[in-house]
C-alpha positions as CSV (number, residue, x, y, z in Angstrom):
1,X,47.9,65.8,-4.2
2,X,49.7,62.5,-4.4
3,X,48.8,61.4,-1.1
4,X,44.8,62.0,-2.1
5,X,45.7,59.7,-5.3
6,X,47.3,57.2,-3.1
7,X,44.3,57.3,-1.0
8,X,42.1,56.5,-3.8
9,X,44.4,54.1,-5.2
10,X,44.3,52.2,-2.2
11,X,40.1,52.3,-1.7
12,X,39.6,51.2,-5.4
13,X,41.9,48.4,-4.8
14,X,39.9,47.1,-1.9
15,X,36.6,47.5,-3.3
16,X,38.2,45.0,-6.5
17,X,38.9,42.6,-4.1
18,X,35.8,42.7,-1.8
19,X,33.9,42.7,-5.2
20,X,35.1,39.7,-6.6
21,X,34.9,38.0,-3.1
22,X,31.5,38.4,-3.2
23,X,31.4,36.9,-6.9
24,X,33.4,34.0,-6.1
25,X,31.0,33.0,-3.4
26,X,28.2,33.4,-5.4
27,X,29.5,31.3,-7.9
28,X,30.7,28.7,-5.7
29,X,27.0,28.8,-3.8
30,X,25.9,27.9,-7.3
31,X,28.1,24.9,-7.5
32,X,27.3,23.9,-4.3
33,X,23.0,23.9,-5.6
34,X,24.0,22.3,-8.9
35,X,25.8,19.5,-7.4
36,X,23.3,19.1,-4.9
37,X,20.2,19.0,-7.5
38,X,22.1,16.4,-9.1
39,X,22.7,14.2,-6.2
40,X,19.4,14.5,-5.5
41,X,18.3,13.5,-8.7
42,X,20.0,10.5,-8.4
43,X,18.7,9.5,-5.4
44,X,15.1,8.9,-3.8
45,X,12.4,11.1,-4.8
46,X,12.0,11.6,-0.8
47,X,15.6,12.9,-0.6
48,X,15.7,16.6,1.3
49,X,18.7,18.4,1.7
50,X,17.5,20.0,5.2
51,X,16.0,16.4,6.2
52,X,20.2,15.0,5.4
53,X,21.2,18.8,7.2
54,X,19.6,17.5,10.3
55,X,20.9,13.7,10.4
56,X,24.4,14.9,10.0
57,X,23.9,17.8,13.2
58,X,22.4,15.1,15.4
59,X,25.5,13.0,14.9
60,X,27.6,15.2,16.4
């Protein structure tokens, strides 16, 4: 019986932290769009992020 608890113990703790994983990407993914629709703002109306994407993988 306590190993069965253990067990379950262990799975529920693992599913927390794979949970908020996935929330803390999400939220940093938002950041990530809100800074970039700022900066893009700011800039020239013909700024595109996948246009900038490109320049920067042709460098290399």
């Amino acid at each position: 019986m306590k190993s069965q608890l253990d067990d379950i113990s262990i799975v529920q703790k693992r599913l927390e932290l794979l949970w908020s994983a996935r929330l803390r990407d999400k939220s940093k993914t938002k950041k990530a769009v809100e800074i970039q629709d700022r900066l893009s703002k700011k800039s020239s109306i013909n700024w595109s992020g996948a246009e900038e994407i490109k320049k920067w993988r042709e460098k290399r």
